[in-house]
N, C-alpha and C positions, 0 to 999 in steps of 0.2 A: 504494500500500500504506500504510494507516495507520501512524502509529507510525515509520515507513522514512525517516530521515533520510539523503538520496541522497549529500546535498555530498561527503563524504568517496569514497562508492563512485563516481558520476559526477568526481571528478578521479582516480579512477586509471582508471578508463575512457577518459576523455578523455587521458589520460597515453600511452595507448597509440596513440592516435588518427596523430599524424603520421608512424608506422611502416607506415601501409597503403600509403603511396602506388604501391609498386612492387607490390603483395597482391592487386590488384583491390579492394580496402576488407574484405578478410576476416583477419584475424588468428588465427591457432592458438596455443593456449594447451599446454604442457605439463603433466605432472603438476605439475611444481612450482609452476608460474602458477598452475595452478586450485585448489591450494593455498593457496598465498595470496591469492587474490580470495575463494575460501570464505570464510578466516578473516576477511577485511575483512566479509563479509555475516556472518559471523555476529555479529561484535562490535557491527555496526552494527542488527540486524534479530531476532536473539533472544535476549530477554531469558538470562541465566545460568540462572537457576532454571527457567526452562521448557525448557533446552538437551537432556534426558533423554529429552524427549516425541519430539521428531526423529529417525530415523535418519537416515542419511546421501544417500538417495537424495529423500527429502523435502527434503532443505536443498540440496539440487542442484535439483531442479525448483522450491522458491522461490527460488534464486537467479538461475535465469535464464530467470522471471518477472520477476524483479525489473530484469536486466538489459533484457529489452525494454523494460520501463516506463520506458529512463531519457527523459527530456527536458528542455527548455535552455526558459524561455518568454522568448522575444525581445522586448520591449515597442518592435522597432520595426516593428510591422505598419503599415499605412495606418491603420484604422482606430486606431491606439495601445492597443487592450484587451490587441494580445498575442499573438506567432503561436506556438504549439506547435514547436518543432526536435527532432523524433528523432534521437539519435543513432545508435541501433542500431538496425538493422531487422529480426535477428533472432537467434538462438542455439541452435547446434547441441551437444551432446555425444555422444561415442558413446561412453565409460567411459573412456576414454583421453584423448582432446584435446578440448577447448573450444572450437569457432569461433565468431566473432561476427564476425558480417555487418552491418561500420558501413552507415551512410546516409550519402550520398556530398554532402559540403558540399565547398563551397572551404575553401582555404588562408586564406584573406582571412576567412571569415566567422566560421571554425573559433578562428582567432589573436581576433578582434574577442570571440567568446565565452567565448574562457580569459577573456579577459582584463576578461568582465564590464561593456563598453563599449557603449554604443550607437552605432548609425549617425550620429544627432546630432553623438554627440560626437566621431567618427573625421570628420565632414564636418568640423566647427569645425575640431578639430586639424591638419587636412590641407588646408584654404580649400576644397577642396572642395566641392559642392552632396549632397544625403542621395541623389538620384536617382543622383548616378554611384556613390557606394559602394554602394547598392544593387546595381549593375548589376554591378560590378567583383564585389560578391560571387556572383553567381551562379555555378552552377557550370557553365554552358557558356562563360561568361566565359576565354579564352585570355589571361591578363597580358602574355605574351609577345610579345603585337601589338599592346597598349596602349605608348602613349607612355612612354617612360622616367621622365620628369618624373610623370608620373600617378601611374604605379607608388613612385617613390619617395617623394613625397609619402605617399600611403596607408602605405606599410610604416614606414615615420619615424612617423605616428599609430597603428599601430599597436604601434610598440615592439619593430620587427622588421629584420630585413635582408628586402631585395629578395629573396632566394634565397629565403628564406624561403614566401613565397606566392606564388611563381613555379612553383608544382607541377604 
C-alpha cells in the first residue's frame, strides 16, 4: 500500500506474535484489541483530512488488507536480493472478533527478526556456520534435540534465554 508506513503496525503485530504458540498460530482479537489496532491503522494509513470519506466498514477491510500485506524482507536469502517472510497468512472478522492466522516461523527466526539481525550476524555472534542457523531456524527444526551447547550458543546471539526459542 503506498503511502502505508508498516514499522509501527508490523511491531505491534509482531508484538503479539509469541502469544500463539499454544493458539495453533491464530490469535483472537476482542472489541477492545480491534480497537486499538484500528486506531494504530488509522493514525498510521489515513490521512486526518480524508478521515470523513471512510466509514467504518471500509477502514476495516483496508485494515486487514493491510494486515495480510504485512512482510519482514530477510536479506539473508542465498541469493542475498532478499527472501519475502509473511507474517500473516490471513484475517478473519466477523463484527465481533478479529483472527489473524500468523505464518508459522520458528522461535529462533521470529527473535532473529525482532530483533533486525541477520543470519551472518547470529552465525559471527554464536561461532557458528550461517548453514546451521539457517537450519536451527526452520520451522520443523525441534531445538529440543539439538545439543544444549548449540542451543545456547544461538539464544546468547540472539539476546534471549534458551526457553525462549525452545517453543
Amino acid at each position: 500500500m503506498p503511502g502505508f508506513d508498516k514499522n509501527e503496525f508490523w511491531n505491534k503485530i509482531v508484538s503479539m506474535y509469541p502469544a500463539i504458540g499454544d493458539t495453533n498460530f491464530v490469535i483472537k482479537l476482542n472489541d477492545e484489541q480491534v480497537r486499538e489496532v484500528k486506531a494504530l491503522f488509522i493514525n498510521e494509513y489515513i490521512p486526518f483530512e480524508k478521515l470523513g470519506y471512510y466509514d467504518d466498514e471500509q477502514i476495516t477491510r483496508k485494515m486487514l488488507t493491510a494486515m495480510v500485506s504485512i512482510y519482514y524482507m530477510d536479506k539473508d536469502h542465498v541469493t542475498n536480493r532478499g527472501e519475502v517472510v509473511e507474517l500473516v497468512d490471513s484475517v478473519n472478522y466477523d463484527g465481533k472478533y478479529l483472527y489473524i492466522h500468523f505464518a508459522k516461523l520458528s522461535p529462533a527466526k521470529m527473535r532473529r527478526l525482532s530483533l533486525g539481525k541477520t543470519q551472518k550476524q547470529i552465525a559471527e555472534a554464536s561461532g557458528l556456520s550461517i548453514h546451521t542457523i539457517k537450519n536451527c531456524e526452520a520451522f520443523f527444526c525441534d531445538l529440543k534435540r539439538q545439543p544444549y551447547d548449540l542451543v545456547n550458543k544461538i539464544a546468547k546471539a540472539l539476546e534471549c534465554e534458551v526457553t525462549d526459542i525452545m517453543v
